[in-house]
C-alpha positions as CSV (number, residue, x, y, z in Angstrom):
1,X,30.9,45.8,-28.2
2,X,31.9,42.4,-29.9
3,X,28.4,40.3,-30.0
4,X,30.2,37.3,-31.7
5,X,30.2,35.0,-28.9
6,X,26.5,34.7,-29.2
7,X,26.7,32.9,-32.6
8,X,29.4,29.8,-31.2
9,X,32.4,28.8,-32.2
10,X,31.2,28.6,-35.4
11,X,29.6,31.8,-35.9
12,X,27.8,30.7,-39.0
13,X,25.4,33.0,-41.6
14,X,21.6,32.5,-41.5
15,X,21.8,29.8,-43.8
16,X,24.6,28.1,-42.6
17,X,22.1,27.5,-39.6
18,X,19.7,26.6,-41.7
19,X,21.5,23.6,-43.4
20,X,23.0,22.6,-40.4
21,X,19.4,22.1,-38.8
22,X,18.3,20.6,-42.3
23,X,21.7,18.1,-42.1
24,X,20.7,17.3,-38.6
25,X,17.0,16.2,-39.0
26,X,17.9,14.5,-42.2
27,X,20.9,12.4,-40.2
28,X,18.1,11.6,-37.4
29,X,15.8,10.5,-40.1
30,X,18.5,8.2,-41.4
31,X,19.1,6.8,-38.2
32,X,15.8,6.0,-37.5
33,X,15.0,4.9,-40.8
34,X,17.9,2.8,-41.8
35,X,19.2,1.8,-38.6
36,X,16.4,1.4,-35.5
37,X,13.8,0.6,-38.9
38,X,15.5,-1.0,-41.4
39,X,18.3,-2.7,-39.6
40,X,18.2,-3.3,-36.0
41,X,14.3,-4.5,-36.4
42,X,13.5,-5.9,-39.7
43,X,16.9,-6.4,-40.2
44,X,16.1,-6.1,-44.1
45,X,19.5,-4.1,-44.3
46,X,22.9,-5.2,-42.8
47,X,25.1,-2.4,-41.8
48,X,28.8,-1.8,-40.8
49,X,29.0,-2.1,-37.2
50,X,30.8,1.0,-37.1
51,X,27.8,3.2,-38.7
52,X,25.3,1.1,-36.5
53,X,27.0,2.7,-33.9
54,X,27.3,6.0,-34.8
55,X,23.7,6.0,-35.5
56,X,23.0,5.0,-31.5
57,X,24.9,7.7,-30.5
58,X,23.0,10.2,-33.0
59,X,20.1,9.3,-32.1
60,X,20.9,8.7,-28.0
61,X,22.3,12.0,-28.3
62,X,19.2,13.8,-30.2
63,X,16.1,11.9,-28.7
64,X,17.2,9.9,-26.1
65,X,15.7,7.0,-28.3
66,X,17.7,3.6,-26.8
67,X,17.8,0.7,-29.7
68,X,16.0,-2.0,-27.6
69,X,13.1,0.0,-26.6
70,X,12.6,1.4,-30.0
71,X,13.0,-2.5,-31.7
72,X,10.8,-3.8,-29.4
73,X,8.0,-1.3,-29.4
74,X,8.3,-1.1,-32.8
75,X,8.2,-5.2,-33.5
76,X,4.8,-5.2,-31.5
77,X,3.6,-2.6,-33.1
78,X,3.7,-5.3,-36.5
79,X,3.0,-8.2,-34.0
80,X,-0.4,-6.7,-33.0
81,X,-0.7,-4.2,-36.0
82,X,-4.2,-2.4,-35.4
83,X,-5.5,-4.2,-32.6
84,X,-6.3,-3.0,-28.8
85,X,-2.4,-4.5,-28.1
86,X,-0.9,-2.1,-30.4
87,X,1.2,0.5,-28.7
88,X,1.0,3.2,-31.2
89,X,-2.2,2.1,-33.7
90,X,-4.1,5.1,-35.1
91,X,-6.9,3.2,-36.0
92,X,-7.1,2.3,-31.9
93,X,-5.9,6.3,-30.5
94,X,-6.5,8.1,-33.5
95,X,-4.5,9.5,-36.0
96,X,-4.2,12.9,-34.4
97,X,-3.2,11.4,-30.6
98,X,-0.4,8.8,-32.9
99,X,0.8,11.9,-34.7
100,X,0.9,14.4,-31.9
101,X,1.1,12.3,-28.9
102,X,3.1,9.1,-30.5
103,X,6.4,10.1,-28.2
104,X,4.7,9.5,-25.0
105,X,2.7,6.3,-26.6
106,X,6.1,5.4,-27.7
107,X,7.5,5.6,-23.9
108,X,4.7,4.4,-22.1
109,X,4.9,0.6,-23.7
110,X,9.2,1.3,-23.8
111,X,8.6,0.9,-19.9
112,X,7.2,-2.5,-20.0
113,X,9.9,-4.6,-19.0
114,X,8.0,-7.7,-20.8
115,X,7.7,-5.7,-23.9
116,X,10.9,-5.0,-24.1
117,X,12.3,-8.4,-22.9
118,X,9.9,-10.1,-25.4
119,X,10.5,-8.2,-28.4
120,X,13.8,-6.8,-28.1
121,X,15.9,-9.8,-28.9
122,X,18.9,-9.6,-31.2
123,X,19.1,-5.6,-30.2
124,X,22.5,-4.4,-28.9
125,X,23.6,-5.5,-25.3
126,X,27.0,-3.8,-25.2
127,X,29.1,-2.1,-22.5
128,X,27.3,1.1,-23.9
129,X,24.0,0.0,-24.2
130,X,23.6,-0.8,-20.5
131,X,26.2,1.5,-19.0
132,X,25.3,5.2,-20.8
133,X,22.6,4.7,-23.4
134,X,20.0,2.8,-20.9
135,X,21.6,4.1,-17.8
136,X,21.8,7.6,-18.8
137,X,19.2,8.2,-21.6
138,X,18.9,11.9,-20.9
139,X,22.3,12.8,-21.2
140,X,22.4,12.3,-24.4
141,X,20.2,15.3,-25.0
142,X,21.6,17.2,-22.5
143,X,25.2,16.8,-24.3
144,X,23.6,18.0,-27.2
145,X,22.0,21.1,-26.0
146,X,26.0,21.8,-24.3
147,X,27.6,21.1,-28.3
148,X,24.8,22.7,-29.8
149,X,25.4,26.0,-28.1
150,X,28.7,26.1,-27.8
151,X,28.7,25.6,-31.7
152,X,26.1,27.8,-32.4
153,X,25.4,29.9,-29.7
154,X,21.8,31.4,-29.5
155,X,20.8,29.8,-33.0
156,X,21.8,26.8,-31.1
157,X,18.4,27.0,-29.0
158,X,16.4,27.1,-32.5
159,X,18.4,23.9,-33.9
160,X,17.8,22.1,-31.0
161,X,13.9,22.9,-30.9
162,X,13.5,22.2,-34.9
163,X,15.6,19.0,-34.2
164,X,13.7,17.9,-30.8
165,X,10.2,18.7,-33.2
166,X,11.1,17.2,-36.1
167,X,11.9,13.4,-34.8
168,X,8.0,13.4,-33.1
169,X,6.1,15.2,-35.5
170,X,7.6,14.0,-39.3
171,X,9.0,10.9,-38.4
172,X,6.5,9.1,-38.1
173,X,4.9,9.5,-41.4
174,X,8.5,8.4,-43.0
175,X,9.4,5.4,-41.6
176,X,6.9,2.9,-42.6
């Protein structure tokens, strides 16, 4: 009996799963880094609009992240940098709560419509923005689950956990 379908389309060795899981995180990274960080909030880099978008699709697509929300969460976070205002301060929640817990930190001051009004400005306001990446935040991950296992079949469910892990729980410690 042929087995083949449960390794994709692809049907890639051990390793080839590996470095596609490695290229994957690293590509998130990027995005959050030099995009959401570097670009779209300090705006200490100027990229092409054409990789600015491929980065909010990325990263829609493997976190659900939306630019605004991020920007804006992020900009208070330097606005009110290790005070009781903070959204994400480990000297206020703890290092361990910031490191472990900073996702849902992250999404409970990304629902403050002030926040987001406040320190979002300058952030993307496109047909895409409002129409699929706000709208529709969690499709994004499910269309990568569908791509990732189609591609990869049952590896697929291990690159998706290492990718859904890695944003969370390394990120963090990169970007500032």
């Amino acid at each position: 009996m042929n087995l083949d379908f449960l390794y994709g389309f692809l049907n890639l060795s051990f390793w080839g799963y590996v470095l596609v899981a490695f290229v994957m995180v690293q590509f998130t990274f990027m995005g959050v880094t030099l995009y959401l960080h570097r670009d779209a909030t300090h705006r200490s880099l100027d990229l092409h609009p054409a990789l600015r978008h491929v980065f909010r699709f990325w990263l829609w697509m493997s976190s659900g992240i939306v630019t605004r929300e991020w920007v804006a969460v992020h900009r208070k976070h330097h606005a009110r940098c290790e005070t009781a205002e903070d959204p994400h301060s480990p000297v206020i929640f703890g290092l361990k709560k910031v490191l472990l817990e900073g996702a849902e930190l992250y999404q409970a001051a990304a629902r403050d419509p002030e926040l987001v009004e406040k320190y979002s400005r300058g952030t993307p306001n496109d047909w895409m923005e409002r129409n699929v990446y706000l709208r529709h935040r969690n499709w994004g991950i499910v269309l990568m689950v569908i791509v990732d296992l189609l591609l990869f079949g049952v590896p697929g469910i291990i690159i998706i956990a290492v990718q859904m892990l890695a944003n969370p729980l390394m990120a963090a410690g990169v970007i500032k």
